[in-house]
N, C-alpha and C positions, 0 to 999 in steps of 0.2 A: 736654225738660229732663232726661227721666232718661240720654238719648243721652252726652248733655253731662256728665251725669257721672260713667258710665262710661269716656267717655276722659278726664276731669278724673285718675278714676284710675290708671287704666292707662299716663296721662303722669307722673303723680308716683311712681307705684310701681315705674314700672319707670327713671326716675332714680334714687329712692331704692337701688332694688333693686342698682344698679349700688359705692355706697357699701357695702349690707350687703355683697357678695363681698367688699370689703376688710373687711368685721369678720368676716365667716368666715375668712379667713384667718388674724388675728391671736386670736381666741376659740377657734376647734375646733381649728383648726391647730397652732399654734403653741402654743396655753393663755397667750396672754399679755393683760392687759388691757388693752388701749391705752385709754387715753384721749382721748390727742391726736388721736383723728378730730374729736372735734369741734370743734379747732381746724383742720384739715388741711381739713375741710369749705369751710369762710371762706373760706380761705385760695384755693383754688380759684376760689372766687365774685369774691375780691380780685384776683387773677392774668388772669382773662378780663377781669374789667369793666374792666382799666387797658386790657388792649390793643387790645377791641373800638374803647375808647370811644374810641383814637386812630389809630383806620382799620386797625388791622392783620387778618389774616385769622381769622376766628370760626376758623376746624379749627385753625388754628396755637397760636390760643389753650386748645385741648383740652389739644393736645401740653404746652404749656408750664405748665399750669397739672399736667397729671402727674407731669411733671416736678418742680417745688414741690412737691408731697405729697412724692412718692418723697425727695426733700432731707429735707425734716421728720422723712419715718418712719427716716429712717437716722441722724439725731441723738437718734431716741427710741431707738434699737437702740445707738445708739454710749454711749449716757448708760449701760445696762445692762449689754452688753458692755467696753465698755473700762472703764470708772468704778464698774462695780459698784455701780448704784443699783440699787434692787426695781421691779421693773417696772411697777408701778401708779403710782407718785411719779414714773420717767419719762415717762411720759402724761402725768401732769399738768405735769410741768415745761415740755414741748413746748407743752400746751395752755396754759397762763400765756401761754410770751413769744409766740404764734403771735397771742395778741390784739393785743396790742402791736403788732406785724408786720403785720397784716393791716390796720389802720390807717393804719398808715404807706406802706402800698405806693399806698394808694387816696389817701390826703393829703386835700386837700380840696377835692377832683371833688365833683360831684353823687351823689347815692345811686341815681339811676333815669339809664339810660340812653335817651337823645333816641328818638322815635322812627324817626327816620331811621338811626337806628344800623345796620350790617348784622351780621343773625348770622345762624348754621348755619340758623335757620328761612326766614328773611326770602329767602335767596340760595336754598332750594328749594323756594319756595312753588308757582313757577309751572309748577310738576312735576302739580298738582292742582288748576289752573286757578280760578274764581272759583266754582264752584257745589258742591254739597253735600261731594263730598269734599276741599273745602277744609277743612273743620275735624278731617280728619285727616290733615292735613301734619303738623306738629307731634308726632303719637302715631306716623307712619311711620319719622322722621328720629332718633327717642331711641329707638326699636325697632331702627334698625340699629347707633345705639350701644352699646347695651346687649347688644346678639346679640355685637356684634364684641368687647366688650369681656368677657362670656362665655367665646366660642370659644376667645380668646388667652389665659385664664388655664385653659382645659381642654387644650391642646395645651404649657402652658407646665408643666402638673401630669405630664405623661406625658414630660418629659423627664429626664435626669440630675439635674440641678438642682431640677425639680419635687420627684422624688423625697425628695432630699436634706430639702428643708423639710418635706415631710410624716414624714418621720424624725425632724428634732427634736422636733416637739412629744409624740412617744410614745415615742421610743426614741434619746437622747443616744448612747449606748454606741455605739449601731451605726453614728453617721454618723463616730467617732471612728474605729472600726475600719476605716473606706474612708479613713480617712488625710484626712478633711475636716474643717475648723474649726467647730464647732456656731455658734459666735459669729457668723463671719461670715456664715452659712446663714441665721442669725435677723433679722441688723441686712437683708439681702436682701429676704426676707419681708414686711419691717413695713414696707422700701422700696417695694414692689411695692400691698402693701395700702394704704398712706396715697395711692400714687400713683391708686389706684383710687378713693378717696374723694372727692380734688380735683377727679379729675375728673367726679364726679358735681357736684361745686359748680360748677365752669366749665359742666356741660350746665345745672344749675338758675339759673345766674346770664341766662343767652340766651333763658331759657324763662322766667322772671320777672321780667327788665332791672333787676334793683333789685340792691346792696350792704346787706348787714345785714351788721355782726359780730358778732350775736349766734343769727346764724340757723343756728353751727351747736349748738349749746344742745338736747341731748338727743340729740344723734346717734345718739351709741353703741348706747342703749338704744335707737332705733328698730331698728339695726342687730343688736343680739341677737334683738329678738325675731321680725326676718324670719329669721334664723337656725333659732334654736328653733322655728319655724311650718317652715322649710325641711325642716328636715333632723329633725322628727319627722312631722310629716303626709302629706308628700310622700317618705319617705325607702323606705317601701312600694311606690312604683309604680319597676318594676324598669327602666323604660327610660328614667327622666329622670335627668339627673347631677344631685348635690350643690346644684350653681350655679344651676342650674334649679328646683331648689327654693327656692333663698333667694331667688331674682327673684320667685318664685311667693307665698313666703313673704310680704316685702315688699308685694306687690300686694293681697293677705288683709287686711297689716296697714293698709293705708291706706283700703280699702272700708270698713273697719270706723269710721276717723275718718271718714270721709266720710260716709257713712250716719249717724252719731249725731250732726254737724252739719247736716245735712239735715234731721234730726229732731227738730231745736229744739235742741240743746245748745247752750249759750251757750259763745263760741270762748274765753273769759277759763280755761273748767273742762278746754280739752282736755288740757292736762298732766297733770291727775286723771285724765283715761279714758286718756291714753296711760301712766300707773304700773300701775292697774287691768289692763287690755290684758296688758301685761309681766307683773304677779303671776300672773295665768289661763295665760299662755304655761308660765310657768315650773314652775306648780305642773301642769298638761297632760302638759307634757314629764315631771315625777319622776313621776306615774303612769303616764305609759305604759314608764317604764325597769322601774319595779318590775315590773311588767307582764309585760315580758319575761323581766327576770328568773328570775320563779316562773313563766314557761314552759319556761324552758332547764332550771330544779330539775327541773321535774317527767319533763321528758324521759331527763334521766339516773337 
C-alpha cells in the first residue's frame, strides 16, 4: 500500500511538476500572473482526449496539444502586448473563453476514454512485462517526459532567446538596448509556458482517460507553490537547476495532499489544505528572504 503511493505520487507530481515549469516561467521569470493556465490545463486534457479517442497517435497528441497551449499563451501575451490590457485581466480573459473552448472541442464525446483506447501508457506497457515492475511503467514513461521536457527548457534558457526572456522580466531597458522587442520576447514566453501546461493536461488526460473542464481549477496556485517550495528549499543545493527544483517542489506539494488524504481528510476539504499548503509556502518563503536579507546586512 505504502509502495503504491509513493508512485501514486511521484506520477502526479512529476505531471504536475511538468505544468509548474510553465508557471516558473510566467511567475519568477517574467513576473507576470497568468491565469490562463488554468484554462491552458483543460485545454490540453480537451486536445489529447479528441484525438486519442479517434485512433490518432498518443505522442502526436502531446505535440498538439502543446501546441494548443503555446496558441492560448500567445493571445494572453497578444491581449497585453498589443491591446494593452494588465496582465492579470489577460489571464483571465484567456481563461473565461478557454472554458467555453474546451467544451466545444470535446462536443459531446464521452467524458472517460474506452478502455481499449491506445495511449503513451498502454503502447509501452510491455517494456515491463506482467510482473511486479509493471506497476512502474506508468511512473518510467512521465519520468522521461518530464526529464525531456526539463532538459529542453534548460538548453532553451542558455540560448540567445532564453536569454532574452530572462531579461524581461528584471531588466526591460537592457533587452531594448540589444535592439530586441520586450513585447514580443514576453507574448514568446507565456507561448512557451502555456505550451508547457497543456502538455501536462494531455500527459494527465492518458494517465487518468477521463475529460473534466473543471479540472484545471486551481492550477496556478498548485503551480506557485511548487515554485516557492522549488526555488526556496531546494535553491541551496548548488548542483540542481531551478527546474529541478520546481519538479522537486511539485512532488513535496503533492506528498503532502496525499499523506493527509491517507490520513482520513475527507477529499470535499482538500481545497482548504491546498489554500493552507500555499499560505505556509508563502509565508516560508518571506521568512527565509528576510533571512537572508539581515545576512547580507550584517556582512557588509
Amino acid at each position: 500500500m505504502i509502495e503504491g503511493l509513493i508512485i501514486g505520487i511521484l506520477e502526479q507530481g512529476l505531471i504536475y511538476g511538468i505544468m509548474a515549469m510553465g508557471v516558473y516561467i510566467t511567475y519568477t521569470i517574467l513576473d507576470f500572473p497568468d491565469l490562463s493556465v488554468d484554462g491552458t490545463f483543460p485545454l490540453g486534457i480537451a486536445v489529447c482526449f479528441v484525438m486519442v479517442n479517434h485512433g490518432l497517435s498518443p505522442w502526436l497528441a502531446l505535440l498538439a496539444a502543446f501546441a494548443a497551449g503555446s496558441a492560448a499563451g500567445m493571445f494572453t501575451g497578444l491581449f497585453n502586448v498589443k491591446l494593452k490590457i494588465r496582465n492579470l485581466l489577460c489571464g483571465i480573459l484567456t481563461m473565461t473563453a478557454l472554458y467555453s473552448i474546451n467544451y466545444g472541442i470535446v462536443g459531446k464525446a464521452s467524458d472517460f476514454l474506452s478502455m481499449d483506447t491506445t495511449t503513451i501508457f498502454s503502447q509501452t506497457a510491455f517494456l515491463f512485462g506482467n510482473g511486479h515492475m509493471a506497476m512502474y511503467s506508468k511512473l518510467a514513461v512521465i519520468l522521461v517526459i518530464a526529464l525531456a521536457a526539463k532538459f529542453a527548457l534548460d538548453w532553451y534558457m542558455r540560448t540567445k532567446s532564453g536569454f532574452l526572456l530572462r531579461s524581461v522580466g528584471d531588466n526591460e531597458g537592457l533587452v531594448v538596448t540589444l535592439a530586441q522587442n520586450p513585447g514580443t520576447i514576453k507574448i514568446i514566453g507565456l507561448a512557451i509556458a502555456n505550451g508547457l501546461v497543456s502538455l501536462a493536461g494531455a500527459v494527465y488526460c492518458q494517465y487518468g482517460r477521463a475529460f473534466n473542464v473543471g479540472s484545471g481549477t486551481g492550477t496556478v496556485v498548485m503551480g506557485l507553490a511548487a515554485v516557492i517550495i522549488g526555488t526556496t528549499v531546494f535553491k541551496k543545493i548548488k548542483f540542481l537547476r531551478i527546474t529541478t527544483g520546481v519538479l522537486l517542489g511539485m512532488i513535496v506539494y503533492k506528498a503532502c495532499i496525499s499523506i493527509a488524504l491517507a490520513a482520513g481528510l475527507p477529499a470535499q476539504n482538500t481545497n482548504l489544505m491546498i489554500t493552507v499548503l500555499f499560505i505556509l509556502t508563502l509565508v516560508i518563503n518571506e521568512f527565509v528572504l528576510k533571512k537572508r536579507k539581515a545576512g547580507v546586512k550584517k556582512d557588509a
